[in-house]
MARGUVO-891181 format. One record per residue: residue number from 1; residue in one letter; z negated, x negated, y negated of N, C-alpha, C in turn. Coordinates in nm, 4 decimals. Layout:
N
<NUM 'A' <Z X Y> <Z X Y> <Z X Y>> ...
***
This chain:
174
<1 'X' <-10.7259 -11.0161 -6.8208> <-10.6338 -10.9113 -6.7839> <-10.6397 -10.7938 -6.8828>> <2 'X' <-10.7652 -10.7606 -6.9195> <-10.7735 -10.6724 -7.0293> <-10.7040 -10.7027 -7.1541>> <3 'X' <-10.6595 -10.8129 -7.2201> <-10.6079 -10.8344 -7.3087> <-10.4711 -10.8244 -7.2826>> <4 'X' <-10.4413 -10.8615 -7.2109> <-10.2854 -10.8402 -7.1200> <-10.1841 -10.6531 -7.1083>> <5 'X' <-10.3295 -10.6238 -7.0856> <-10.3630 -10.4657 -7.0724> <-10.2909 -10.4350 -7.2158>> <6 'X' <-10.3999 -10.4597 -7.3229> <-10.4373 -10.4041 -7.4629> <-10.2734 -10.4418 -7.4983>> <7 'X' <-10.2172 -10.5646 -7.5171> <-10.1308 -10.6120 -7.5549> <-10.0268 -10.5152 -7.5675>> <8 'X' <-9.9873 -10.5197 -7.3952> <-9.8490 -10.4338 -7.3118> <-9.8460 -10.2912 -7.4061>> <9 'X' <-9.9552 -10.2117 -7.3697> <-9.9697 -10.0996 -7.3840> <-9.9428 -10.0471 -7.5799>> <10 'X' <-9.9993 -10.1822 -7.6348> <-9.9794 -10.1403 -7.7752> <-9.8275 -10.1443 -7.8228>> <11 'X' <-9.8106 -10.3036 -7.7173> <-9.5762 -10.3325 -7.7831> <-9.5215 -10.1859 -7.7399>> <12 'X' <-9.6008 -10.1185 -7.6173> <-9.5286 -10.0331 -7.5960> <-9.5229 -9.8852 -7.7041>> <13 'X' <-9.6396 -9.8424 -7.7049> <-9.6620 -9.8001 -7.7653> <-9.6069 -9.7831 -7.9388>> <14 'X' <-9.6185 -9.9107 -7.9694> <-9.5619 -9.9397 -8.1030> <-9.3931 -9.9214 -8.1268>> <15 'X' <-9.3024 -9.9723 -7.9729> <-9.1855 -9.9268 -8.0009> <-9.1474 -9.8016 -7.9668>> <16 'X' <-9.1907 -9.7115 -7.8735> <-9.2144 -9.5712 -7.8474> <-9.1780 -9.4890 -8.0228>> <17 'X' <-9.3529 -9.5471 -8.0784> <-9.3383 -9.4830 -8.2045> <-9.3035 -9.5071 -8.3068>> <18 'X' <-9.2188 -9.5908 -8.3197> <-9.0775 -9.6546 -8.3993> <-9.0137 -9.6163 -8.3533>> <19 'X' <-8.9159 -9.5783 -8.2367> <-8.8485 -9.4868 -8.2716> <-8.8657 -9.3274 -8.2369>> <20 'X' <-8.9555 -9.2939 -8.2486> <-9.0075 -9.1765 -8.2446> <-9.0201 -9.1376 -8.4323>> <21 'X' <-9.0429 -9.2797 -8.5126> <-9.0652 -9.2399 -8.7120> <-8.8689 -9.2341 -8.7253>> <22 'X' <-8.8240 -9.3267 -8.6279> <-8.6768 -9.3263 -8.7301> <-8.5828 -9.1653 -8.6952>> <23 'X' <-8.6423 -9.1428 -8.5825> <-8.5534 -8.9760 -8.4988> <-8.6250 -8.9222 -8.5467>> <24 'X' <-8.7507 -8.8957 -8.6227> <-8.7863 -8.7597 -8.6789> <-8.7358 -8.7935 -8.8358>> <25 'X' <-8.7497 -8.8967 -8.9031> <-8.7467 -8.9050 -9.0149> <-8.8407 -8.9323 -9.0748>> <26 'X' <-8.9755 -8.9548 -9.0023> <-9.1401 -8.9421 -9.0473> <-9.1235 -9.0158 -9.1455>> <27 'X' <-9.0369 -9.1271 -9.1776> <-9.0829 -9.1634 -9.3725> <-9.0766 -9.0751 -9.4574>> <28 'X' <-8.9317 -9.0573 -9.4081> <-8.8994 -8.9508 -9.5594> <-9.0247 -8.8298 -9.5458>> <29 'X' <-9.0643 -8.7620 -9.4600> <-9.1636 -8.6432 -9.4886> <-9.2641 -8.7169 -9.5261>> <30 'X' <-9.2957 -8.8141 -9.4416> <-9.4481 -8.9313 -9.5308> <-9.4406 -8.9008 -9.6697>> <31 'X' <-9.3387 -8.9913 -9.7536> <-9.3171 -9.0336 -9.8317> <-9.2962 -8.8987 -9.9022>> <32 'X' <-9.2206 -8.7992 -9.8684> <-9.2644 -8.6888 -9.9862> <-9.3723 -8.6263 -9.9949>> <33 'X' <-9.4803 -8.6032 -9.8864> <-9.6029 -8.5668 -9.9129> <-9.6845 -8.6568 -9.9695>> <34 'X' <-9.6692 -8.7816 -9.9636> <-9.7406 -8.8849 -10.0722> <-9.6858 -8.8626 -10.1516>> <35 'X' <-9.5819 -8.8740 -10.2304> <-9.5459 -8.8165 -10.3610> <-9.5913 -8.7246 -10.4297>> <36 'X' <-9.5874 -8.6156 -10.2921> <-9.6647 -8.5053 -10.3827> <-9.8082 -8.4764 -10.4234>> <37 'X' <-9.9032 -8.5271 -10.3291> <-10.0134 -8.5363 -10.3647> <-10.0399 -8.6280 -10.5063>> <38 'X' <-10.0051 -8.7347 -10.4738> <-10.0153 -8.8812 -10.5300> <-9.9601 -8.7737 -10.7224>> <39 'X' <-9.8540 -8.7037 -10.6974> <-9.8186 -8.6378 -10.8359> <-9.9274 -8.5270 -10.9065>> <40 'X' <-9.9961 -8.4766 -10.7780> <-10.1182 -8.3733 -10.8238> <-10.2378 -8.4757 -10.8675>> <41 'X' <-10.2637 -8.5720 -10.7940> <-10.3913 -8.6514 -10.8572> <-10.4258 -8.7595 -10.9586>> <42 'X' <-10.2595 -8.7753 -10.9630> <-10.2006 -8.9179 -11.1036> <-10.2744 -8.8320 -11.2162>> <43 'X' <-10.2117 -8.7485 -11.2534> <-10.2474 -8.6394 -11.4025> <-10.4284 -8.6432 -11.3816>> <44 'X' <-10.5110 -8.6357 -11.2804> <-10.6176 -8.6349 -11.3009> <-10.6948 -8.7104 -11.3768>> <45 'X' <-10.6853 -8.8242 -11.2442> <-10.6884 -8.9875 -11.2938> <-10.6848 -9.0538 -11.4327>> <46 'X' <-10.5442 -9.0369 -11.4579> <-10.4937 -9.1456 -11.5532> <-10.4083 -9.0502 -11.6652>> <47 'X' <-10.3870 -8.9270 -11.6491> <-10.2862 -8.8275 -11.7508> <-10.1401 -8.8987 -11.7000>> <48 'X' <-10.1159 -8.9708 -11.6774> <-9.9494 -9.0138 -11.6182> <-9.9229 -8.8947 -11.5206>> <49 'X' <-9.7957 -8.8357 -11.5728> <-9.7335 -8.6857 -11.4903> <-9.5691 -8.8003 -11.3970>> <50 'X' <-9.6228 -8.7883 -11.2471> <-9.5147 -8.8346 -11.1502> <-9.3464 -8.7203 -11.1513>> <51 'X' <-9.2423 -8.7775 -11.2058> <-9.1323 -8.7105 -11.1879> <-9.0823 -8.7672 -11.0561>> <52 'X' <-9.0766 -8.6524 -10.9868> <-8.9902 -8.6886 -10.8559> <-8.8532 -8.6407 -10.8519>> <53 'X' <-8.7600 -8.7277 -10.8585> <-8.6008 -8.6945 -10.9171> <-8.5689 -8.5920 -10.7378>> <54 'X' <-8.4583 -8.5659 -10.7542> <-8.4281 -8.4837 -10.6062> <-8.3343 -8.6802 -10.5394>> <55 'X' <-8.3124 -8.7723 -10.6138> <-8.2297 -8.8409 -10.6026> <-8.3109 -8.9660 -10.6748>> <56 'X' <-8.3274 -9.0665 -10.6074> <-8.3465 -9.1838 -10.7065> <-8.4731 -9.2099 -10.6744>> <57 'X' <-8.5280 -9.3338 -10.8060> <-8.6845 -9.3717 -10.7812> <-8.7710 -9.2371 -10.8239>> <58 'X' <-8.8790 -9.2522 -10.7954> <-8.9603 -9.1529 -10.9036> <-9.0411 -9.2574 -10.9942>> <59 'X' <-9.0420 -9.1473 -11.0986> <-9.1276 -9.2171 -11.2154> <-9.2428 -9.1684 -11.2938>> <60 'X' <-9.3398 -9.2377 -11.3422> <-9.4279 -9.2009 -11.4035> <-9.4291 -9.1623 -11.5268>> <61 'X' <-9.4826 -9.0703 -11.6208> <-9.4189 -9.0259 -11.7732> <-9.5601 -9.0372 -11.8368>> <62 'X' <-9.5832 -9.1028 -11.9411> <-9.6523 -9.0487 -11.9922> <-9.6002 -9.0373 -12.1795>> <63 'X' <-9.5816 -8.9342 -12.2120> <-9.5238 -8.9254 -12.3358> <-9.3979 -8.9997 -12.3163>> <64 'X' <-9.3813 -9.0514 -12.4239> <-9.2045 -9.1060 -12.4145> <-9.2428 -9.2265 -12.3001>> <65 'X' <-9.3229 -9.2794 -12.2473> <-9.3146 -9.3892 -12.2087> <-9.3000 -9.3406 -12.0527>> <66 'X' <-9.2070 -9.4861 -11.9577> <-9.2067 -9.4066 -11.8656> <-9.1925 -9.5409 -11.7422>> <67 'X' <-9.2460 -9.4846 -11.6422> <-9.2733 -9.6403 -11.5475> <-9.2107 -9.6161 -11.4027>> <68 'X' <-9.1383 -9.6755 -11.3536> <-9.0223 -9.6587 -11.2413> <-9.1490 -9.6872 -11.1311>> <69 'X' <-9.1977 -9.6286 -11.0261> <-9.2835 -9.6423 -10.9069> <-9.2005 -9.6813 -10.8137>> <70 'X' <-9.1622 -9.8593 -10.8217> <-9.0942 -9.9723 -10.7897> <-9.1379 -10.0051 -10.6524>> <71 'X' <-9.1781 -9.8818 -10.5523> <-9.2438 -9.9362 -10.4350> <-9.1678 -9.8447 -10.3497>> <72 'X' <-9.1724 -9.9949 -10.2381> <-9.1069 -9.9652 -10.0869> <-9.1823 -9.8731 -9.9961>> <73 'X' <-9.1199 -9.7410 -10.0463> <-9.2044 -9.6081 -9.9627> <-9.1880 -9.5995 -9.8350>> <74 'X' <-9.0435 -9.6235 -9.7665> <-9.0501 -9.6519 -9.6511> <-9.1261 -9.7665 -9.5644>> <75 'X' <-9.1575 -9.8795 -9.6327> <-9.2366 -9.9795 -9.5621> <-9.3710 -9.9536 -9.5765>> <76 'X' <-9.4092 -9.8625 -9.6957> <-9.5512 -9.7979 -9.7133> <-9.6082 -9.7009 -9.6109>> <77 'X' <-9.4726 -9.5941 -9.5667> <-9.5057 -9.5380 -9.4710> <-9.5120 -9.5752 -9.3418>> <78 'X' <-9.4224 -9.6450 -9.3176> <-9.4526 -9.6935 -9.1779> <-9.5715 -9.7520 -9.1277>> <79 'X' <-9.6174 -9.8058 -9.2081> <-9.7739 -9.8668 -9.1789> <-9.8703 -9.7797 -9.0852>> <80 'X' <-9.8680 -9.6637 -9.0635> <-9.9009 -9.5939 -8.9941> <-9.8332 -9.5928 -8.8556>> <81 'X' <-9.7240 -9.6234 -8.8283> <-9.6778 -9.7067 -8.6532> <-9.7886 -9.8005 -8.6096>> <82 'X' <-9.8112 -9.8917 -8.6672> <-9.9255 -9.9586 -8.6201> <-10.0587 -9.8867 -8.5795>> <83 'X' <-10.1078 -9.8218 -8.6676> <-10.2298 -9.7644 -8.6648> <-10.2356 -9.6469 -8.5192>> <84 'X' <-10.0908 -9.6260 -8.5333> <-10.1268 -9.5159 -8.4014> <-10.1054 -9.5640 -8.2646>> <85 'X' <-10.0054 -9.6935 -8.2866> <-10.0010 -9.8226 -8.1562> <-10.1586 -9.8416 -8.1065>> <86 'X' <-10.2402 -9.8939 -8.2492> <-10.3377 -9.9254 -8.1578> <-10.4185 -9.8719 -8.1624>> <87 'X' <-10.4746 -9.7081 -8.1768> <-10.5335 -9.6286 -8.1277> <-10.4898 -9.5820 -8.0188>> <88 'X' <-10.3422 -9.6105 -7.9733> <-10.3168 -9.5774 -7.8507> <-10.3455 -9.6995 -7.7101>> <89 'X' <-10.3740 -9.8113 -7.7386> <-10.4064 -9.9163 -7.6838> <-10.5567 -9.9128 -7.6352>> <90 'X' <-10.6454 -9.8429 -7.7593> <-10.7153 -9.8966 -7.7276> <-10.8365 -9.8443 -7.6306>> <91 'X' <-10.9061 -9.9426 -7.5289> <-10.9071 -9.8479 -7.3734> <-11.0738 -9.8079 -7.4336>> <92 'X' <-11.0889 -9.7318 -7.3446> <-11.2278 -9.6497 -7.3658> <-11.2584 -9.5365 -7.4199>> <93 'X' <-11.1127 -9.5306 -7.4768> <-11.1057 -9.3593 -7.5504> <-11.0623 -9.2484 -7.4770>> <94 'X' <-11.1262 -9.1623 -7.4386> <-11.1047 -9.0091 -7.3551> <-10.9614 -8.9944 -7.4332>> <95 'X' <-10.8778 -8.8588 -7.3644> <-10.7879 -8.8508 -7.4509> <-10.8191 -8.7341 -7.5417>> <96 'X' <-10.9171 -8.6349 -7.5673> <-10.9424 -8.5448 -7.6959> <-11.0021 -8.6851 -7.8399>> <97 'X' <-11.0912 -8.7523 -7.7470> <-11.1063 -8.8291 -7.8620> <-10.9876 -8.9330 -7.9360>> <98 'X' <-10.8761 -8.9701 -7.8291> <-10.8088 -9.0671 -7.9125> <-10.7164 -8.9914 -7.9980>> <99 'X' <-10.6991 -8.8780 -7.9756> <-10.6451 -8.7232 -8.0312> <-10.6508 -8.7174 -8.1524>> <100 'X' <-10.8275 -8.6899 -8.1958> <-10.8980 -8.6819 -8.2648> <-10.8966 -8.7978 -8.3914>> <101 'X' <-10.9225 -8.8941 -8.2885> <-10.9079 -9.0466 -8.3827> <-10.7687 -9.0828 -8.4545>> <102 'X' <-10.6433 -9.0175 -8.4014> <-10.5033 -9.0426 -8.4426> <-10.5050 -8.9603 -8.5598>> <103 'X' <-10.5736 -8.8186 -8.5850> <-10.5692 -8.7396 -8.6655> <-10.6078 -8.8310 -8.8078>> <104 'X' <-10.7746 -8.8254 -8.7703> <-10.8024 -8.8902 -8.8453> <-10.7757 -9.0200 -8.9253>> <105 'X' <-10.7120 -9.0957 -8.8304> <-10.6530 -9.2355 -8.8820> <-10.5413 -9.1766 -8.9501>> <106 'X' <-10.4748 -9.1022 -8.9184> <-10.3082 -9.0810 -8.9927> <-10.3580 -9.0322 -9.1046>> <107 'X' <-10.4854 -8.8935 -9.1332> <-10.4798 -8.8868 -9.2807> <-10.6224 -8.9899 -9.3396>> <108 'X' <-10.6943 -9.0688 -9.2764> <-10.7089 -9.1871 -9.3979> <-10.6118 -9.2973 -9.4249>> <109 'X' <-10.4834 -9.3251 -9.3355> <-10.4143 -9.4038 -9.4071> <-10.3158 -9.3258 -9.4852>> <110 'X' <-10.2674 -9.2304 -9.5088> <-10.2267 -9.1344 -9.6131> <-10.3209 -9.1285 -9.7357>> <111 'X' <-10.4571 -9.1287 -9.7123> <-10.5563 -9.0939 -9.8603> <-10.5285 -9.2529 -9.8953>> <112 'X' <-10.4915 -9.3761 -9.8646> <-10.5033 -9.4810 -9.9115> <-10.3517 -9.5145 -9.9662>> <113 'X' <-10.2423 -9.4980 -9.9193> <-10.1118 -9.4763 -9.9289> <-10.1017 -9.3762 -10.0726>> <114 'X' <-10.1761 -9.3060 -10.0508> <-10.1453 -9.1792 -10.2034> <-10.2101 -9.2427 -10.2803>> <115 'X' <-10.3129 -9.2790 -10.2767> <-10.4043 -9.3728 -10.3861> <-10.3268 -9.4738 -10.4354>> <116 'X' <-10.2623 -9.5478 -10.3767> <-10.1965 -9.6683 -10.4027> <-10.1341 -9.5999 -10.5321>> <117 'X' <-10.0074 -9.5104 -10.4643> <-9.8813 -9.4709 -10.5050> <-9.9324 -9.3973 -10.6575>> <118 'X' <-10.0806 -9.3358 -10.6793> <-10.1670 -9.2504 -10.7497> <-10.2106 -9.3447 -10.8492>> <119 'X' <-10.2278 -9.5116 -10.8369> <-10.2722 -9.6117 -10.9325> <-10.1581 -9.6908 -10.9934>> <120 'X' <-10.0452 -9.6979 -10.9801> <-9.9372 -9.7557 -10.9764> <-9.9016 -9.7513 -11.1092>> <121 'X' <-9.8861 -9.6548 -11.2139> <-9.9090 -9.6557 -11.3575> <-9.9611 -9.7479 -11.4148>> <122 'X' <-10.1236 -9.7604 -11.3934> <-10.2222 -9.7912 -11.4400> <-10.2079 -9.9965 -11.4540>> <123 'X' <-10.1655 -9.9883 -11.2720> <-10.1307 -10.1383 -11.2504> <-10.0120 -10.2247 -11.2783>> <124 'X' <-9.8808 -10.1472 -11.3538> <-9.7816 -10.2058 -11.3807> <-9.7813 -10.2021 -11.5515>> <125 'X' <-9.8216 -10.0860 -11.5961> <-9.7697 -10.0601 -11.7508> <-9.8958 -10.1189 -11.8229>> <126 'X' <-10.0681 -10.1494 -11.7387> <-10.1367 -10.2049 -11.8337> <-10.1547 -10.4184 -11.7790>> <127 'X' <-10.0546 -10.4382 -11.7863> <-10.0062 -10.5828 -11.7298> <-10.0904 -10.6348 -11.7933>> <128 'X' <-10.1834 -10.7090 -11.7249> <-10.3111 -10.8254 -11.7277> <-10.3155 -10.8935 -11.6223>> <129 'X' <-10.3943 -10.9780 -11.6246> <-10.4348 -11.0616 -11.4718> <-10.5336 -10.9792 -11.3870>> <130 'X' <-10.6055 -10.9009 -11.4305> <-10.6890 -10.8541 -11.3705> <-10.6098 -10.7315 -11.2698>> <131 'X' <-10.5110 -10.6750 -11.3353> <-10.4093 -10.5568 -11.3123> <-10.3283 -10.6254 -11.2211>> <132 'X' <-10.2537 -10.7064 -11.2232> <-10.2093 -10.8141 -11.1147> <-10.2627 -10.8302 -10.9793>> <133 'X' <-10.3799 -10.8793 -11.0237> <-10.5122 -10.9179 -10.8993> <-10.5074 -10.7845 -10.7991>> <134 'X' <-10.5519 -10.6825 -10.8586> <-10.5550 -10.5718 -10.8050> <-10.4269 -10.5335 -10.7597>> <135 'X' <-10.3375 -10.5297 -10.8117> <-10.2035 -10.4625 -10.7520> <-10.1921 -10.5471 -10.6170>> <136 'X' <-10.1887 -10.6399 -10.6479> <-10.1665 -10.7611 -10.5439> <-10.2601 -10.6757 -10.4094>> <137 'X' <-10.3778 -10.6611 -10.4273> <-10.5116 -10.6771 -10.3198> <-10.4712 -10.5371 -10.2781>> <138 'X' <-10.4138 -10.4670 -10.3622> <-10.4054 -10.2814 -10.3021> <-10.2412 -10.3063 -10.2051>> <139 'X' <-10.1429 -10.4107 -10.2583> <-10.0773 -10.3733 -10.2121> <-10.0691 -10.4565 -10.0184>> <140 'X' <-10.2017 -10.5882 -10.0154> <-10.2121 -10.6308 -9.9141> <-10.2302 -10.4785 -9.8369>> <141 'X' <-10.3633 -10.4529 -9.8912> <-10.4072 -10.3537 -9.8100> <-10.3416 -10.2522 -9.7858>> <142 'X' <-10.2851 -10.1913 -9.8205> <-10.1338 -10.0654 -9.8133> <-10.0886 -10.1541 -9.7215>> <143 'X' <-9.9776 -10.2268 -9.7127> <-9.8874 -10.3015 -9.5945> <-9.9926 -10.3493 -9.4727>> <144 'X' <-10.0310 -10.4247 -9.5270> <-10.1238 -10.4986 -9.3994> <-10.2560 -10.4508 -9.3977>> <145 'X' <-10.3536 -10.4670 -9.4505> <-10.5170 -10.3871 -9.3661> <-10.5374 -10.2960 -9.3461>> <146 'X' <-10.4830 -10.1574 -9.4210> <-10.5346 -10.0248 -9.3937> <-10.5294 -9.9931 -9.2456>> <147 'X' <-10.4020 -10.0313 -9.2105> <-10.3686 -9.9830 -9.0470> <-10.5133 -10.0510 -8.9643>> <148 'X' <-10.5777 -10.1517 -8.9957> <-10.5889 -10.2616 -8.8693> <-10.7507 -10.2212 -8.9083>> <149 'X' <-10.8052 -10.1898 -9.0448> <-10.9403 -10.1401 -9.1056> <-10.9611 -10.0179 -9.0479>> <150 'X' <-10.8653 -9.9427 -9.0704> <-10.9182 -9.7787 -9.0106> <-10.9316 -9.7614 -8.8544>> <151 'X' <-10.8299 -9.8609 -8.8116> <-10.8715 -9.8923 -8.6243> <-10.9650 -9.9392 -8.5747>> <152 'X' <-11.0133 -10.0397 -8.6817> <-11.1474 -10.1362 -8.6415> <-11.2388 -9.9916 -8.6638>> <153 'X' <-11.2631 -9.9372 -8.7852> <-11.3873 -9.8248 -8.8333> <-11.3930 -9.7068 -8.7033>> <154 'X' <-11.2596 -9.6272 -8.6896> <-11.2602 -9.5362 -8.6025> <-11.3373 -9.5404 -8.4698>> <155 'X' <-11.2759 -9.6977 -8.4187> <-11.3142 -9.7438 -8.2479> <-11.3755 -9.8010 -8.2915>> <156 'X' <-11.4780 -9.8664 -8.3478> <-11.6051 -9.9918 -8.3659> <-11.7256 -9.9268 -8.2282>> <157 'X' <-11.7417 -9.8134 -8.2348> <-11.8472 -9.7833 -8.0999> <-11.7563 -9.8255 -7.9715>> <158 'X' <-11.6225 -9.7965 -7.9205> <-11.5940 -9.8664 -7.8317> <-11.5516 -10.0269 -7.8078>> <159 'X' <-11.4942 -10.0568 -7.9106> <-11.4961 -10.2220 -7.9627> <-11.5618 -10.3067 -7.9198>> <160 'X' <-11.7218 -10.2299 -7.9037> <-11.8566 -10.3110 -7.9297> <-11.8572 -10.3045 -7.7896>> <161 'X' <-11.8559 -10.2718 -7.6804> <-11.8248 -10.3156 -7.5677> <-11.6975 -10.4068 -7.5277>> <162 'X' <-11.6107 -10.3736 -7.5402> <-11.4596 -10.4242 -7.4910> <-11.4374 -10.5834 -7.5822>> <163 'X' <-11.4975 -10.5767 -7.6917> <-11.4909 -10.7524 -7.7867> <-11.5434 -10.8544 -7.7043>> <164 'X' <-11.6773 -10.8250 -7.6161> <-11.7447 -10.8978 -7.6065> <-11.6640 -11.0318 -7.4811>> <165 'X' <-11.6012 -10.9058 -7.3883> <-11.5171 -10.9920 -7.2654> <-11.4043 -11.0541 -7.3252>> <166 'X' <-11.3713 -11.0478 -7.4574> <-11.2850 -11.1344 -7.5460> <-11.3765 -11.3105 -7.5894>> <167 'X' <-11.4801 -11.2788 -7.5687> <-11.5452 -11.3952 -7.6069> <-11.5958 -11.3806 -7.7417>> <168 'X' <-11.5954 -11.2200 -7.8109> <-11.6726 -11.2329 -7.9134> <-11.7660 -11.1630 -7.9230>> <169 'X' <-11.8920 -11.2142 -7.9224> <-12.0309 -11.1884 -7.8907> <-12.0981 -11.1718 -8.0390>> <170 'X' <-12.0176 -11.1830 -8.0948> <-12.1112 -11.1836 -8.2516> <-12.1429 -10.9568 -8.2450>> <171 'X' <-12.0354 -10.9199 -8.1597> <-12.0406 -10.7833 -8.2059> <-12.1025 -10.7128 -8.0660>> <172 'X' <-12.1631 -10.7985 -8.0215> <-12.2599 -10.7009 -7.9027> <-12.3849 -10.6922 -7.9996>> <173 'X' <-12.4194 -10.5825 -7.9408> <-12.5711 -10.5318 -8.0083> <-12.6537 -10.4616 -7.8622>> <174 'X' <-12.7908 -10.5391 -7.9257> <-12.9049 -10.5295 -7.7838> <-12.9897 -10.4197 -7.7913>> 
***
């Protein structure tokens, strides 16, 4: 029944805050505060200066050379619907703490989202296999793990009770 529970509460949850991202607009503000950070810490990094057009892709400059940041910002941002679905699912959390935990989850999947968007130079304009590999593995993790990693890290102290009546016992501790 608990899984039944977890389930309901997350579909719900998850379409709640879908359309709660498309009526505020939460990509587009996502997506320009990743830009903007992601434009203050590129130049650190790597010297690549991020042009953010008022219109269009943005691009990376470095000297004459210049690299189109060819990524789906809206599907980047959304990744964070999930993450707050199932911090909202998940049972055992007071509500200051799941509060707390939403905070926190929304800006570590933002520090991983800007990072991405912050390496993106590095992984398209110095084309190798190794640069590949990585783009590939950052961009699983951007779409798919960050959300489901920072939920597991946040709740792992309540987890470790609630897994076990799932039948997974590898994560009780005595």
């Amino acid at each position: 029944m608990r899984k039944l529970r977890f389930f309901g509460v997350f579909l719900l949850s998850f379409a709640a805050l879908l359309v709660l991202w498309k009526a505020t607009d939460g990509s587009r503000w996502y997506t320009a505060a990743m830009l903007t950070c992601a434009g203050l810490i590129g130049p650190l990094l790597h010297g690549w200066v991020l042009d953010i057009p008022a219109a269009g892709t943005p691009t990376w400059v470095y000297g004459n050379t210049q690299v189109q940041a060819s990524i789906q910002f809206d599907a980047l941002a959304v990744g964070l619907v999930p993450l707050l679905a199932l911090l909202a699912a998940t049972p055992g959390l007071s509500l200051p703490r799941r509060g707390i935990l939403m905070v926190a989850g929304s800006f570590l999947c933002f520090l991983v989202d800007t990072l991405i968007v912050a390496l993106f130079p590095l992984l398209v304009f110095y084309k190798n296999p190794f640069t590949d590999i990585i783009g590939t593995f950052l961009g699983l993790v951007a779409f798919v793990g960050a959300p489901v990693i920072i939920w597991f890290a946040l709740t792992f102290r309540e987890l470790k009770r609630w897994l076990p009546s799932l039948g997974l016992r590898a994560f009780q501790t005595h």
